[in-house]
C-alpha positions as CSV (number, residue, x, y, z in Angstrom):
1,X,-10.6,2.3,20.2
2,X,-12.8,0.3,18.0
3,X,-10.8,-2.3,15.8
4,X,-13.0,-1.8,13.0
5,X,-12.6,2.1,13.1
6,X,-9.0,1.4,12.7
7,X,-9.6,-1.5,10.1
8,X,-11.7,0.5,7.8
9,X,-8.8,3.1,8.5
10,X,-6.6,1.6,7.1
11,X,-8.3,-0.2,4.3
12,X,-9.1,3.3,3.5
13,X,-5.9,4.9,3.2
14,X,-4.5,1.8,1.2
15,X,-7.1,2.2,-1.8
16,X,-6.8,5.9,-1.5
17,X,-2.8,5.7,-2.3
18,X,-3.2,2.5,-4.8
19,X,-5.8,4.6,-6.6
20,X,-3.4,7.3,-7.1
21,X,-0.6,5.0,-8.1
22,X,-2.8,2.9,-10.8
23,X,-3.6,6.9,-12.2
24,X,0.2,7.5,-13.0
25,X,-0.3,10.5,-11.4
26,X,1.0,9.9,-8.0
27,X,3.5,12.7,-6.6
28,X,7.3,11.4,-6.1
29,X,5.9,12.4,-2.6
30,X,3.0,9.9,-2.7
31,X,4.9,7.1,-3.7
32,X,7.3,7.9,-1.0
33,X,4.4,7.9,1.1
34,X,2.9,4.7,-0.4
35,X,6.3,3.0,0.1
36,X,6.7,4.0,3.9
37,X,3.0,3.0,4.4
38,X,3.8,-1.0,3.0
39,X,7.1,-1.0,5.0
40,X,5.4,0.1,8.1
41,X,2.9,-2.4,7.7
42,X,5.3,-5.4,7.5
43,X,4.0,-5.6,3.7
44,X,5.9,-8.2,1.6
45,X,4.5,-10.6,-0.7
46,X,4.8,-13.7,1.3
47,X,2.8,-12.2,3.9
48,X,-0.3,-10.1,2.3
49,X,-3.0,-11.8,0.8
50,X,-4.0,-11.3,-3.0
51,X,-7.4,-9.5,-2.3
52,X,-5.7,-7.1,0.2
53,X,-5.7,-3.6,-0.3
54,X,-2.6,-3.7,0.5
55,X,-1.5,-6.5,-2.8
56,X,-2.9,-4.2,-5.0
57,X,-1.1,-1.4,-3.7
58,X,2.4,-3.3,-4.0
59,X,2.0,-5.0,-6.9
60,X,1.0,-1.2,-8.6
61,X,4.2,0.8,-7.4
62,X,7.0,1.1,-10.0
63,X,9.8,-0.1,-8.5
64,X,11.7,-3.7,-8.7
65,X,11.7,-5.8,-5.3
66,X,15.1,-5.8,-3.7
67,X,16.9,-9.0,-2.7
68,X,19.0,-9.0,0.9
């Protein structure tokens, strides 16, 4: 399969779930969602860069980052 189908994929789905979460209308369902999609994406903040998709949609969910 074409990397760029899968790229724009993905790119895609993160704006689509950021934009929800900047609304303040995102389901406790979506944010679930949202969530899974960062953690199965590796996402943390030493590792996604600021202009990501991804950044935005981390930075916008309402929880506090937990320590191990």
């Amino acid at each position: 399969m074409d990397t760029k189908i899968l790229d724009e994929l993905h790119d895609s789905v993160a704006r689509d779930l950021l934009a929800k979460v900047k609304s303040g209308e995102a389901t406790a369902s979506e944010l679930s969602v949202a969530t899974k999609f960062l953690k199965d994406n590796g996402a943390v903040h030493e590792v996604i860069t600021s202009e990501s998709p991804m950044a935005n949609l981390l930075e916008a969910l309402p929880f506090e980052e937990v320590s191990h």
